[in-house]
PyMOL commands that place a pseudoatom at each C-alpha (Angstrom):
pseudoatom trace, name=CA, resn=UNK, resi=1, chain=A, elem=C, hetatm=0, pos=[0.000, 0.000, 0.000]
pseudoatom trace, name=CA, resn=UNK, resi=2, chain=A, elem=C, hetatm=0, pos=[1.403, 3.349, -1.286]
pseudoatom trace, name=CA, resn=UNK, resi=3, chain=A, elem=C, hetatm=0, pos=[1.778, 6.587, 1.121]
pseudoatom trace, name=CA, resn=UNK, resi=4, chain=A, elem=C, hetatm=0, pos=[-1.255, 7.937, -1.026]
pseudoatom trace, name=CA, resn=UNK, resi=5, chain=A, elem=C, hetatm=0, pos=[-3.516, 4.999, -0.675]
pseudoatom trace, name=CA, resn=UNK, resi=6, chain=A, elem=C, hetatm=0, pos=[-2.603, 5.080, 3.218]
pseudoatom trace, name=CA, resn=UNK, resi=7, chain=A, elem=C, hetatm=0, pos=[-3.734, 8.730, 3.828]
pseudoatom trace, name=CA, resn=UNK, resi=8, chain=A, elem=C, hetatm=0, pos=[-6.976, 8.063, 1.391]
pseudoatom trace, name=CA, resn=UNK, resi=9, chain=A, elem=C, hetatm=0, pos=[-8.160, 5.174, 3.417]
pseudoatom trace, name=CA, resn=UNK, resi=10, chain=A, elem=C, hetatm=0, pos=[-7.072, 6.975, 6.591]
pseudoatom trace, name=CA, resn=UNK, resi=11, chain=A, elem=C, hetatm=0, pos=[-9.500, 10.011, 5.498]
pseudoatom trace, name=CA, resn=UNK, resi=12, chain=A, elem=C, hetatm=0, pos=[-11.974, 7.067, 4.353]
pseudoatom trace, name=CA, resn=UNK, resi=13, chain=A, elem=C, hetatm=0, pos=[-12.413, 5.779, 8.284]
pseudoatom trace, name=CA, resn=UNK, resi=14, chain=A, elem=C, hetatm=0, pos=[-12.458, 9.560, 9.402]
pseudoatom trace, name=CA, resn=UNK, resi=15, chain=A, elem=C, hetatm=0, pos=[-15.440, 10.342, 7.129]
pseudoatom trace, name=CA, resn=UNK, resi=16, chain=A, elem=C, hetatm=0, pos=[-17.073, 7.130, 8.029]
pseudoatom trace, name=CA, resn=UNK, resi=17, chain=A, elem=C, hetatm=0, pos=[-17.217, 7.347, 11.575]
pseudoatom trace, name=CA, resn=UNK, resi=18, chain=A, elem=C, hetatm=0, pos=[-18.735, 11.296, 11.242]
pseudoatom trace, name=CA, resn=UNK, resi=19, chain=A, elem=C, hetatm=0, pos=[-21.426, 9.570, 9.197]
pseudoatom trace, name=CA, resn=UNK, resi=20, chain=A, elem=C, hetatm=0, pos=[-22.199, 7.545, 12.467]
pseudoatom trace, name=CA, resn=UNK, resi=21, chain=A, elem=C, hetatm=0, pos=[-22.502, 10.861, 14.051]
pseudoatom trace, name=CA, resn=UNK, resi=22, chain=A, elem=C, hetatm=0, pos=[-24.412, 12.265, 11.709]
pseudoatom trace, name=CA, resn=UNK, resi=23, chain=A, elem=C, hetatm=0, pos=[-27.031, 9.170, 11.390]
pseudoatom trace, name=CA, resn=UNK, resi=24, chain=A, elem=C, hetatm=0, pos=[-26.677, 9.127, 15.620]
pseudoatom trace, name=CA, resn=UNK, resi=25, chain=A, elem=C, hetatm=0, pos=[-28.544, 12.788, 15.165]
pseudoatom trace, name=CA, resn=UNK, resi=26, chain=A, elem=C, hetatm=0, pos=[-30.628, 11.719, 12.017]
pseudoatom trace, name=CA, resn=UNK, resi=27, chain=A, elem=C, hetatm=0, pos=[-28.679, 13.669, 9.389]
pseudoatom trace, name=CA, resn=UNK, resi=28, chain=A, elem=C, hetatm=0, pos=[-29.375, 10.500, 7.147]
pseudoatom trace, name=CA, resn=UNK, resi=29, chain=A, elem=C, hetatm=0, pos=[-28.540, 12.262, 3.739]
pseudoatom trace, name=CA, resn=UNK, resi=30, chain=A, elem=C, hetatm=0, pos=[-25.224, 13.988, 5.004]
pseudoatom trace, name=CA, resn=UNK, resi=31, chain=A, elem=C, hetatm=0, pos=[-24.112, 10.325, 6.414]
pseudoatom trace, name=CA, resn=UNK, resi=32, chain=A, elem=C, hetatm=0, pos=[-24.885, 8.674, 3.175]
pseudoatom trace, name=CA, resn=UNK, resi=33, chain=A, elem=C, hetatm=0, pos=[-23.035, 11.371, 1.378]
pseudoatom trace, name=CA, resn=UNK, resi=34, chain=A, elem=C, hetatm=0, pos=[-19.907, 10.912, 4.151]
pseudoatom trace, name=CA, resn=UNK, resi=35, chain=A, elem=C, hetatm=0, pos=[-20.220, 7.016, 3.603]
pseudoatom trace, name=CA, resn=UNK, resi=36, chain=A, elem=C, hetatm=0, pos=[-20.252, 7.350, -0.150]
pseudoatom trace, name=CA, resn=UNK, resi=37, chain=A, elem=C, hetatm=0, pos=[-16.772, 9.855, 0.128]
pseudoatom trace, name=CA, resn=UNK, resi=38, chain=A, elem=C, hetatm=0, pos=[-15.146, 7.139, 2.924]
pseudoatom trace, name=CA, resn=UNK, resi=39, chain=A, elem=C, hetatm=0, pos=[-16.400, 4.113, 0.013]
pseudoatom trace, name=CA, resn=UNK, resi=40, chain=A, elem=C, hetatm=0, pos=[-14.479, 6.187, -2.841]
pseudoatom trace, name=CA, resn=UNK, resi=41, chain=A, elem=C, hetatm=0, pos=[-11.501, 6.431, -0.314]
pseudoatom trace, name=CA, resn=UNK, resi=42, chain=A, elem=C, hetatm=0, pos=[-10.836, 3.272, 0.121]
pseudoatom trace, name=CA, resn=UNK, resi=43, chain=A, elem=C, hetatm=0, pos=[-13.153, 2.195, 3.015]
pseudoatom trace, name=CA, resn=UNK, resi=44, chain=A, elem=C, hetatm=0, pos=[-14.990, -1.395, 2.711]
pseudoatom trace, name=CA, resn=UNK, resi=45, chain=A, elem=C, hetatm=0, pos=[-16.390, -1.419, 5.501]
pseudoatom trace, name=CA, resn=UNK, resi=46, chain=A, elem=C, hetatm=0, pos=[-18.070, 1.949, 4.764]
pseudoatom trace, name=CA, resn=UNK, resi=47, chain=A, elem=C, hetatm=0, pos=[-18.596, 0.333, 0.809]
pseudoatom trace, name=CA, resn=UNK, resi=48, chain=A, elem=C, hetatm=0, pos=[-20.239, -2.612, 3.408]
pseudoatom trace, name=CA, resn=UNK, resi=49, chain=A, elem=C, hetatm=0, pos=[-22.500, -0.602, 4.841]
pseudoatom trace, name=CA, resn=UNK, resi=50, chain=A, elem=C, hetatm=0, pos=[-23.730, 1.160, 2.074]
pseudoatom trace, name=CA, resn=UNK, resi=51, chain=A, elem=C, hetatm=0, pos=[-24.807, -2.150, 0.448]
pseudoatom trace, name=CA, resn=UNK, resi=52, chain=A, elem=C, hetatm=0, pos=[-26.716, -3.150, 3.595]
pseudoatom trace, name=CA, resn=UNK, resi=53, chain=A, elem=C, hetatm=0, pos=[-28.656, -0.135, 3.074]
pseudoatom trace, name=CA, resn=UNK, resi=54, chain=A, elem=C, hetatm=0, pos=[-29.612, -0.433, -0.410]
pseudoatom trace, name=CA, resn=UNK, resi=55, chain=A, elem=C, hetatm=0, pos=[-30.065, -4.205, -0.090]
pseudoatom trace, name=CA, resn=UNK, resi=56, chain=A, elem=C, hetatm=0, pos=[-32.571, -3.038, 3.123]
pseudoatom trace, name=CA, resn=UNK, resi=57, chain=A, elem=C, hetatm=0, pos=[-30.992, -5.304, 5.970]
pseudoatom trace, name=CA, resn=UNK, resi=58, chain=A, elem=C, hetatm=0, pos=[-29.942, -2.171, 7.461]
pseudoatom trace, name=CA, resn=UNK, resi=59, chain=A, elem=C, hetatm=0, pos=[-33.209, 0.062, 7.861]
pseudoatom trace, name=CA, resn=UNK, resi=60, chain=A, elem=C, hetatm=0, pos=[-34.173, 3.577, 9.366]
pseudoatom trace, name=CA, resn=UNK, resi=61, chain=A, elem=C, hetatm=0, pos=[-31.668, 5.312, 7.256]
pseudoatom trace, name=CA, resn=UNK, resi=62, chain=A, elem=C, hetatm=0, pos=[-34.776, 6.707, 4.334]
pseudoatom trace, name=CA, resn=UNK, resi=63, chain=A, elem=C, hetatm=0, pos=[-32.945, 4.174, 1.692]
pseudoatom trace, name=CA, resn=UNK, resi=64, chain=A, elem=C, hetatm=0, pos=[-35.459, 3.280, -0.917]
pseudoatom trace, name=CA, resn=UNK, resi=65, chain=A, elem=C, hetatm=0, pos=[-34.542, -0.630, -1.718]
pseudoatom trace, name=CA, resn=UNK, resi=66, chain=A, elem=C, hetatm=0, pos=[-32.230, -0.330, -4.856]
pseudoatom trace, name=CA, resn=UNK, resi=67, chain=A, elem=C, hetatm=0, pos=[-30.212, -4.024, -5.304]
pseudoatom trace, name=CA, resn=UNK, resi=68, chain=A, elem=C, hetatm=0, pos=[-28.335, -2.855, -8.628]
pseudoatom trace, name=CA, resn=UNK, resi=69, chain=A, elem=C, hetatm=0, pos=[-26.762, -0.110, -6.013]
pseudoatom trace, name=CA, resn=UNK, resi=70, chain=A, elem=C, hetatm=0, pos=[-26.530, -2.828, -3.598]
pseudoatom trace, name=CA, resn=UNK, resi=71, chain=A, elem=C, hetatm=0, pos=[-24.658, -5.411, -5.795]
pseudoatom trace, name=CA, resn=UNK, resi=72, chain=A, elem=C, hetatm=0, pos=[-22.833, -2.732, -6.994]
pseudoatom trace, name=CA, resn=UNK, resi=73, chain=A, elem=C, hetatm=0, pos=[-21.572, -1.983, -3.327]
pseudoatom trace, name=CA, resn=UNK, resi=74, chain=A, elem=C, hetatm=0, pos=[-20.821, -5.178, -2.261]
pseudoatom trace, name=CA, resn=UNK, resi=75, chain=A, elem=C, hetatm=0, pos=[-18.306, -5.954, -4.984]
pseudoatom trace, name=CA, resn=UNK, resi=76, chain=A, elem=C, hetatm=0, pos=[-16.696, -2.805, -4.272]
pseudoatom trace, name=CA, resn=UNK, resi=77, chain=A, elem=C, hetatm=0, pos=[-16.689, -3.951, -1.298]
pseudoatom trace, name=CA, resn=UNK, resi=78, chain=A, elem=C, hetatm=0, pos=[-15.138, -7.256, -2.159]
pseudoatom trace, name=CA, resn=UNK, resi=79, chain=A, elem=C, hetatm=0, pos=[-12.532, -5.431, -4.155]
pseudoatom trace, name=CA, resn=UNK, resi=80, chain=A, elem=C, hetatm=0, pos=[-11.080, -3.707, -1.251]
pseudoatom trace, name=CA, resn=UNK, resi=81, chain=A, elem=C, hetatm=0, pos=[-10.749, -6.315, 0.891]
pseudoatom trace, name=CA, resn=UNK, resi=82, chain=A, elem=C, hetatm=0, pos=[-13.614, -7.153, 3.278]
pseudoatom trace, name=CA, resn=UNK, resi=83, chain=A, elem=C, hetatm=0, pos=[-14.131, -10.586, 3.880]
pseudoatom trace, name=CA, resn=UNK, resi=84, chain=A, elem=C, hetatm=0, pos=[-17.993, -10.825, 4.241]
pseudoatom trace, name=CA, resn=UNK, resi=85, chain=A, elem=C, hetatm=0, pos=[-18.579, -9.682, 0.967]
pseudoatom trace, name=CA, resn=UNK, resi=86, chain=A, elem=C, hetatm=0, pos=[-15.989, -11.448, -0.512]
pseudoatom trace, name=CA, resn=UNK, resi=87, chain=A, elem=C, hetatm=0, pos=[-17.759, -14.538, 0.592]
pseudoatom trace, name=CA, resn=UNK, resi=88, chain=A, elem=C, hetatm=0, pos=[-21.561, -13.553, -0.083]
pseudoatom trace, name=CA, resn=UNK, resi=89, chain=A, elem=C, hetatm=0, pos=[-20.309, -12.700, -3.323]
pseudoatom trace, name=CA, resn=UNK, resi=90, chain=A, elem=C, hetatm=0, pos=[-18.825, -16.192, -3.883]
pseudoatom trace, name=CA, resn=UNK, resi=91, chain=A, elem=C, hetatm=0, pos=[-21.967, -17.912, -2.150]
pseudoatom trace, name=CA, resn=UNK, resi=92, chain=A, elem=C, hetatm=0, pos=[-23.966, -16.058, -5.096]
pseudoatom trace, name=CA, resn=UNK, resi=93, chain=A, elem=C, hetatm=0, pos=[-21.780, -16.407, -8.441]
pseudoatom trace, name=CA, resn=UNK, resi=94, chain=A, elem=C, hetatm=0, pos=[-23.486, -19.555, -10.117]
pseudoatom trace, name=CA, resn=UNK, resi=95, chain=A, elem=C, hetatm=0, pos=[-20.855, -22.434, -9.886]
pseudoatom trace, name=CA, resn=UNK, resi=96, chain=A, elem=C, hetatm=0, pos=[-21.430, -23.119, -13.787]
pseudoatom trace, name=CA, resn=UNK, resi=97, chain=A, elem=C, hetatm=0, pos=[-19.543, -19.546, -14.358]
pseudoatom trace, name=CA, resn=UNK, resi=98, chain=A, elem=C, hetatm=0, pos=[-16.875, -21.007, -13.195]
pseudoatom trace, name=CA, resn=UNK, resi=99, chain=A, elem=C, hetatm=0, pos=[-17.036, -24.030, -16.034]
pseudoatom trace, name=CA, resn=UNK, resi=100, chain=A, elem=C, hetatm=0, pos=[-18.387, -21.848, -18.739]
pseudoatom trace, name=CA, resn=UNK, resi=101, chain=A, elem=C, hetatm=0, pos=[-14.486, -19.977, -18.099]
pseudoatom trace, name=CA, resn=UNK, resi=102, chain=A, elem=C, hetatm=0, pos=[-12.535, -23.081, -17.930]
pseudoatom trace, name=CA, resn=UNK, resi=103, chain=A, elem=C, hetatm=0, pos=[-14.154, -25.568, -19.338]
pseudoatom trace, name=CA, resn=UNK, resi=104, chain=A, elem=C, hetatm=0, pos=[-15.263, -28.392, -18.216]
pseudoatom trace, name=CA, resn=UNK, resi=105, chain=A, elem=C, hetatm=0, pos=[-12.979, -30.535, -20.614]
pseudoatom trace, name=CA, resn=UNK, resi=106, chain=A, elem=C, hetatm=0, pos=[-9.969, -29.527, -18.426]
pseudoatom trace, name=CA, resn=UNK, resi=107, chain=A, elem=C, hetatm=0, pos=[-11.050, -31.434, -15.474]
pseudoatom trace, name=CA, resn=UNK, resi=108, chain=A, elem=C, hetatm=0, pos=[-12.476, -34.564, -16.740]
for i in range(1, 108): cmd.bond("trace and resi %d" % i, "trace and resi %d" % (i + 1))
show_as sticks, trace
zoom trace
């Protein structure tokens, strides 16, 4: 990890704990806007989060359900490293993807 990527993710988990504060006081469109900024940064558990709102597991925030957003999120989210979407989004590929790309042929 680069000295730039270390101060972006840094100022990723600064903005994402002031959206806590802000949803704590129920400034729901400024913490979405501070969790999308900390996602952009670097942040997957912030990238995490935001997919459990769109998905609607995580409610009270005003989120209308959106799971393109959602899906969208959680392979960001996968891409930078956190393990629980790395695994949902394995538990949810179809295993013939994985055949259609190699071929079956290979293994037999």
């Amino acid at each position: 990890m680069g000295c730039d990527e270390s101060a972006d993710l840094e100022k990723g988990i600064t903005q994402r704990n002031l959206a806590s504060l802000e949803a704590r006081k129920g400034n729901y469109k400024k913490a979405l806007k501070l969790l999308d900024q900390a996602s952009g940064n670097g942040d997957h558990i912030a990238s995490w989060k935001l997919a459990g709102n769109y998905r609607g597991t995580l409610q009270g925030w005003g989120i209308k359900k959106d799971l393109r957003k959602a899906r969208y999120y959680e392979k960001l989210a996968a891409e930078q490293g956190s393990p629980g979407a790395q695994s949902l989004i394995n538990a949810i590929t179809p295993w013939w993807k994985f055949w259609a790309f190699y071929g079956w042929w290979r293994f037999w």
